[in-house]
PALO-619410 format. One line per 4 residues: number of its first residue (from 1); their letters; for each residue x, y, z of C-alpha. Coordinates in Angstrom, 3 decimals. Layout:
N
NUM) a) X Y Z; ...
END
This chain:
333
1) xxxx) 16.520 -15.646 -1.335; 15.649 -16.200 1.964; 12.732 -17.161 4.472; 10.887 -13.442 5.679
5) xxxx) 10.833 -14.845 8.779; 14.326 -15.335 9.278; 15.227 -11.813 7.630; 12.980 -10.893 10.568
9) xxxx) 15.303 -12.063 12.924; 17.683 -10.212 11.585; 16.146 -6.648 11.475; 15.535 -7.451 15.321
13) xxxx) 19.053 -8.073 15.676; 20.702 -5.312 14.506; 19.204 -2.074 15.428; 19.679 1.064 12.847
17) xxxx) 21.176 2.690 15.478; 23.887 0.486 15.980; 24.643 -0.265 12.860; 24.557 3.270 11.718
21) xxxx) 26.986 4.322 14.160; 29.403 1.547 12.989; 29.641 3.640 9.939; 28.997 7.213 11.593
25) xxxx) 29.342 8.489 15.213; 25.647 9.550 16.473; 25.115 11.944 19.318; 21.011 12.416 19.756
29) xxxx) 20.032 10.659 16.927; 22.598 12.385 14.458; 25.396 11.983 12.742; 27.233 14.058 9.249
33) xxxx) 25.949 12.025 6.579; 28.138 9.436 5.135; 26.548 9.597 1.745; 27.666 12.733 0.993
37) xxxx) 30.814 15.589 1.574; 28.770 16.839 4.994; 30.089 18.967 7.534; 26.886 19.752 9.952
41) xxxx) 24.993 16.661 11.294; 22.436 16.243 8.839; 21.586 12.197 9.007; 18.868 11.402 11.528
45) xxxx) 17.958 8.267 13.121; 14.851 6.974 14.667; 15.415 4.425 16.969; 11.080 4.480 17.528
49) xxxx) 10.964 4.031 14.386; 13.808 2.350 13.232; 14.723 4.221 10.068; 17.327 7.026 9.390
53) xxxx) 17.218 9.631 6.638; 19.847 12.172 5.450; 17.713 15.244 4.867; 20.360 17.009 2.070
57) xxxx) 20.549 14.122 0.072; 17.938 10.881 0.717; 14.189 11.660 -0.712; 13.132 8.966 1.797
61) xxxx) 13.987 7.357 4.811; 16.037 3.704 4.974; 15.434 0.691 7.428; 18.859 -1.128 8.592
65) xxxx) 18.895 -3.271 5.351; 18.381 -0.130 2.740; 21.045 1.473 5.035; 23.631 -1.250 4.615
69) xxxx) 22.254 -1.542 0.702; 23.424 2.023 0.101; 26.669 2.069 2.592; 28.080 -1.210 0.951
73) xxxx) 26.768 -0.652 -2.507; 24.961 -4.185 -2.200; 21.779 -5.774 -2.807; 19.451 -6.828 -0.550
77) xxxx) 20.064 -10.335 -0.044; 23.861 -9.509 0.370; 22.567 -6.761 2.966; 20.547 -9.503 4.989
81) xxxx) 23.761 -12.076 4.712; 25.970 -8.868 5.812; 23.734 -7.946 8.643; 23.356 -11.936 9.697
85) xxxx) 27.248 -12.353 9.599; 27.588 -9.384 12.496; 25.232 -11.550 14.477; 25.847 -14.869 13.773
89) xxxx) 22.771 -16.036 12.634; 22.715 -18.810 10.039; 20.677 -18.089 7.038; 19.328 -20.980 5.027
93) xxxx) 18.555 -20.752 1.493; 15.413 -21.164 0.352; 14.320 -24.782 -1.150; 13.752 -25.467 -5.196
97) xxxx) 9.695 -25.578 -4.287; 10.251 -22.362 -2.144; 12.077 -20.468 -4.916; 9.280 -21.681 -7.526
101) xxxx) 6.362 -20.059 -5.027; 8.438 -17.330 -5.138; 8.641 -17.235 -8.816; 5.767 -17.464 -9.221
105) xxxx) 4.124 -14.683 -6.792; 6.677 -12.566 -8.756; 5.115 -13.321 -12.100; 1.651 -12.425 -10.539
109) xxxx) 3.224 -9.194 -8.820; 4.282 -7.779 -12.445; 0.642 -8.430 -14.006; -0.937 -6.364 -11.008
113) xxxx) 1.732 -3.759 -11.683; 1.046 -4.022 -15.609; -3.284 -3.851 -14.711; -2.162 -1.162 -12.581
117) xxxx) -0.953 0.745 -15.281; -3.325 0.090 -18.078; -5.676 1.200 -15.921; -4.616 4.177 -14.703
121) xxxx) -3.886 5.383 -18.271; -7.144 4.840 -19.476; -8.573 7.061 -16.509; -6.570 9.533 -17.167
125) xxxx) -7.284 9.643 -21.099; -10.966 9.745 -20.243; -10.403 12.453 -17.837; -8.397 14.268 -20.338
129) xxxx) -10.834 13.536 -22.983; -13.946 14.050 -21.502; -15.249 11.049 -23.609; -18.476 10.785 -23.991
133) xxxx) -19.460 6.528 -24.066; -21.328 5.740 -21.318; -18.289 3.495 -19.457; -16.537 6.388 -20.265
137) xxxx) -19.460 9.100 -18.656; -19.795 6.702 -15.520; -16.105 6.910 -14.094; -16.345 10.438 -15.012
141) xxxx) -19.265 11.075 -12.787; -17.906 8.831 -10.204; -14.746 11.176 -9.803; -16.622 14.508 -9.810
145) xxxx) -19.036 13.149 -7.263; -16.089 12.356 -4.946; -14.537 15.386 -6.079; -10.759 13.905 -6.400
149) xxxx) -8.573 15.693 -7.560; -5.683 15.437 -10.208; -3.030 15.229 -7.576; -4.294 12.335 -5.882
153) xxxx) -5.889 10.421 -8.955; -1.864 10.320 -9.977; -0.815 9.620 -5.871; -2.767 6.783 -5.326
157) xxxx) -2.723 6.095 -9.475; -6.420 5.328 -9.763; -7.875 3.608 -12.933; -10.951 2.895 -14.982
161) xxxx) -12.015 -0.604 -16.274; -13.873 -1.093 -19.054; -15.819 -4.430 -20.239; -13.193 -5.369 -21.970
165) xxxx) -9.152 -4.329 -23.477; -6.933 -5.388 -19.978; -6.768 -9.246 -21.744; -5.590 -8.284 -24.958
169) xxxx) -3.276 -5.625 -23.274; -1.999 -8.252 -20.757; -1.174 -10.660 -23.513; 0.834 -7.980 -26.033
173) xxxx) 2.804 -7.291 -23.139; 4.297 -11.011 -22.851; 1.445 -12.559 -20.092; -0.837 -15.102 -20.985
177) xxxx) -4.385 -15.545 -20.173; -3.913 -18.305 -17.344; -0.931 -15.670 -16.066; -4.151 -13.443 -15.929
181) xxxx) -6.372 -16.065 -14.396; -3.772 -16.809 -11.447; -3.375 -13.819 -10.632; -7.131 -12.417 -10.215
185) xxxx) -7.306 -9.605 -12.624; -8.881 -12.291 -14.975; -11.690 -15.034 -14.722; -12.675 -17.696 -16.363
189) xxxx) -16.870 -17.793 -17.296; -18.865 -20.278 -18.827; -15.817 -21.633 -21.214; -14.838 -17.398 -21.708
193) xxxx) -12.242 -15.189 -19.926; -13.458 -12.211 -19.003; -12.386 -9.236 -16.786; -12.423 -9.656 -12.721
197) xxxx) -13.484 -5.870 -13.022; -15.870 -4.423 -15.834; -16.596 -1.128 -15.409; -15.440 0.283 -12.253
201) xxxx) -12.529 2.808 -10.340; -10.040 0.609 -9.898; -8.261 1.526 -6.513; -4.625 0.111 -6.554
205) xxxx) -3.393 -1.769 -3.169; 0.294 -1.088 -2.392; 2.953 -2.124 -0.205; 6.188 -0.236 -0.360
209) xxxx) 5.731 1.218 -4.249; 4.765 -2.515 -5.199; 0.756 -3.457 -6.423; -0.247 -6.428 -4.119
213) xxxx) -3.937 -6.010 -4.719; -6.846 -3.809 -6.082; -10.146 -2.858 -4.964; -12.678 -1.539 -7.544
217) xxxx) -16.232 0.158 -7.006; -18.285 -1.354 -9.459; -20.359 1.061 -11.789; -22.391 -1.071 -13.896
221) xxxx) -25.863 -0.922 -13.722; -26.075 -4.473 -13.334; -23.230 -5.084 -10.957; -24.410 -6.867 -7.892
225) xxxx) -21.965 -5.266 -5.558; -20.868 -2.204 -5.049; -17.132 -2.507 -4.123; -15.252 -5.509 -5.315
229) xxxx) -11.650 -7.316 -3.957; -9.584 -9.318 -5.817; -9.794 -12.889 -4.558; -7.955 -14.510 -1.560
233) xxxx) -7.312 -13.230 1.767; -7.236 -9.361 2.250; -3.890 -9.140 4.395; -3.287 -5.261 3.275
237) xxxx) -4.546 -1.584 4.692; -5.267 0.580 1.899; -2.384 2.860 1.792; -0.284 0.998 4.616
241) xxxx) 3.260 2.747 3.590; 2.542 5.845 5.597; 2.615 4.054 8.604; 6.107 3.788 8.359
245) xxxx) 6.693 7.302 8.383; 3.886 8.889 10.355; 3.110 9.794 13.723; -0.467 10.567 13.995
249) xxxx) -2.917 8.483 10.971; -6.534 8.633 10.391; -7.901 4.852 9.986; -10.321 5.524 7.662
253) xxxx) -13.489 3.074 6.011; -12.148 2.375 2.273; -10.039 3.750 -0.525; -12.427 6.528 -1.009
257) xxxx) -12.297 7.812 2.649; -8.455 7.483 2.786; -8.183 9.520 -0.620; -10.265 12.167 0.748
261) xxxx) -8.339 12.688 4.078; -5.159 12.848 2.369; -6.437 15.023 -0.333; -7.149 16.993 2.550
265) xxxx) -4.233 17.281 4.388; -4.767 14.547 6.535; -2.756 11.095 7.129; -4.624 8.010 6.476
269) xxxx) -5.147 4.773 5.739; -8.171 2.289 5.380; -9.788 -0.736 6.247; -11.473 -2.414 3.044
273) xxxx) -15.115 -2.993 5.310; -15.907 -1.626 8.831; -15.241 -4.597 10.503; -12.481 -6.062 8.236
277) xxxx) -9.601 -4.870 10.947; -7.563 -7.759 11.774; -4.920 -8.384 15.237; -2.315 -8.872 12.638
281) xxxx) -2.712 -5.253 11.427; -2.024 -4.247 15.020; 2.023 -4.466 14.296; 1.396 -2.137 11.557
285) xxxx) 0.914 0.587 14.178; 4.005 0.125 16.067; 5.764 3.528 14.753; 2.202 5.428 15.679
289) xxxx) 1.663 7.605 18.359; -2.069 8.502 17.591; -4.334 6.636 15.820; -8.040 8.405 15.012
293) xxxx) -11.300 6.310 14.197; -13.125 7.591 11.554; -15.668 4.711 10.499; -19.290 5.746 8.693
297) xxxx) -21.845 7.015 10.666; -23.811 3.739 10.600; -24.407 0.985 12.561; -21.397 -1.272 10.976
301) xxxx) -19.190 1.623 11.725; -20.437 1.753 14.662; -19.760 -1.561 15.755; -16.524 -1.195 13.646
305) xxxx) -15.427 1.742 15.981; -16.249 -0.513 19.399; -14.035 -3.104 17.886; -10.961 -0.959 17.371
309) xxxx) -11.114 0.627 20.112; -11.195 -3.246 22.038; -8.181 -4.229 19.711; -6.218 -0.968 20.457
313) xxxx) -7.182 -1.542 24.427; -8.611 2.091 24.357; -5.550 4.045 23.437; -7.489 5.041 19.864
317) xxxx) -9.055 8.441 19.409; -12.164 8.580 17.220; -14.129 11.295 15.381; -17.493 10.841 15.227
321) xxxx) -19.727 12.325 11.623; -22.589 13.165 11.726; -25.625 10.631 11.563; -25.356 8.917 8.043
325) xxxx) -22.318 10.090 6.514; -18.957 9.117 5.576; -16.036 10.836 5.605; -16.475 11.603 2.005
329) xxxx) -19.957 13.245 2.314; -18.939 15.111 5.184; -15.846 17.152 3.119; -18.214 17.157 0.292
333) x) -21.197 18.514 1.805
END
């Protein structure tokens, strides 16, 4: 285990390029594929973008450290010592309080992936159902309304909470309730543990295949707001893992916006509140060669849109709805 910083360092130090050509001669990018018996050039590198992909026999592209994962049959911590060793960059282990943190987030990851799931299988059984309790008739509405479809429900694996079943789930499958209460998905009220989300979509947060967060739009009656984050610092775009890939993205206001462009045919990601953007997310951009604006047509988006287009120094596109909408409304109407 190491510091990310340091495995920073050395991504920066070893470009794919280089590396990949230590394995494979590369003339334009690309080089026969040394996963597989190839005989025309079919393993492409971007050095923009610093991945490479075989298109015969890789589903998705690799960074340097998947590369060297798959070429020396390693994991990735022997990758990162592998790739450090060709540069001569020390690596230092990381302490006994350091590995416990780590534990620990790791714990935490596996109950958002576990809420994840429960989740999403009990919107899809009340999809499938068509139950008719009135939790039950809520999310239903909800999804017609926004008119998502199957296909993306299962893409972006959107789920349903109830009042109550994710604690007794969580603890059958090994967690306990303080497990629960660390990790957000649970909270503890008036001497009770209750659900962080009763009755609501719950809209998974993911970075690279792994749950970091969730979102939810509340549906109770008596809810007193009408989207909900888990607690602590929002750090995430909703949807952030196409950014490695793509070369045009629509920044979009929210899970439901993003879901709707790319149920569209679009590229997208969001920002969880119109003027939530942050300079850190600005790195996040660095394979993108257009970026669109599509904020509500309010006065937060509004001011949302001047914002980005002062933190992208003007190189940002931006569609303009019409008066009052969001994106949403506008496929919708």
């Amino acid at each position: 285990m190491y510091d990310q910083d340091v495995i920073e360092r050395v991504r920066a130090a070893n470009p794919i390029e280089e590396v990949v050509s230590q394995y494979t001669p590369l003339k334009n990018g690309k080089g026969v594929c040394p996963f597989h018996d190839d005989h025309d050039p079919s393993f492409s590198v971007s050095v923009r973008k610093q991945i490479g992909k075989c298109f015969v026999c890789m589903d998705r592209a690799v960074d340097v450290f998947g590369f060297i994962m798959m070429m020396e049959k390693v994991t990735f911590p022997e990758a990162v010592r592998i790739l450090a060793d060709k540069k001569a960059i020390k690596l230092q282990e990381l302490t006994e309080e350091q590995k416990k943190a780590l534990e620990k987030q790791k714990r935490q990851r596996e109950i958002l992936r576990a809420t994840a799931g429960f989740y999403h299988k009990q919107l899809l059984e009340v999809l499938d159902s068509h139950a008719a309790d009135d939790d039950s008739a809520k999310a239903i509405e909800y999804i017609q309304k926004k008119g998502f479809d199957k296909e993306v429900i299962l893409k972006f694996k959107l789920g349903m909470a109830r009042r109550e079943g994710l604690c007794d789930y969580l603890i059958k499958e090994g967690f306990s309730e303080t497990d629960g209460i660390e990790s957000g998905v649970l909270s503890a009220y008036q001497g009770k543990v209750r659900e962080f989300y009763e009755v609501a979509i719950v809209f998974p947060i993911m970075v690279r295949g792994e749950v970091v967060s969730f979102t939810g739009r509340m549906l109770a009656d008596d809810a007193v707001s009408k989207f909900k984050h888990l607690k602590g610092e929002i750090s995430y775009l909703y949807n952030e893992d196409v950014l490695r890939d793509a070369d045009e993205v629509m920044l979009c206001e929210g899970p439901v916006d993003t879901i709707t462009a790319e149920q569209y045919g679009f590229t997208a990601v969001g920002i969880l509140g119109s003027q939530a953007f942050k300079e850190s997310y600005l790195a996040k951009f660095r394979n993108v060669s257009e970026v669109y604006s599509c904020l509500d047509a309010d006065a937060a988006g509004t001011e949302g849109t001047k914002k980005l287009n002062d933190m992208f120094f003007g190189d940002i596109k931006v569609i303009k709805l019409p008066e009052g909408m969001d994106l949403n409304d506008y496929f919708n109407s």
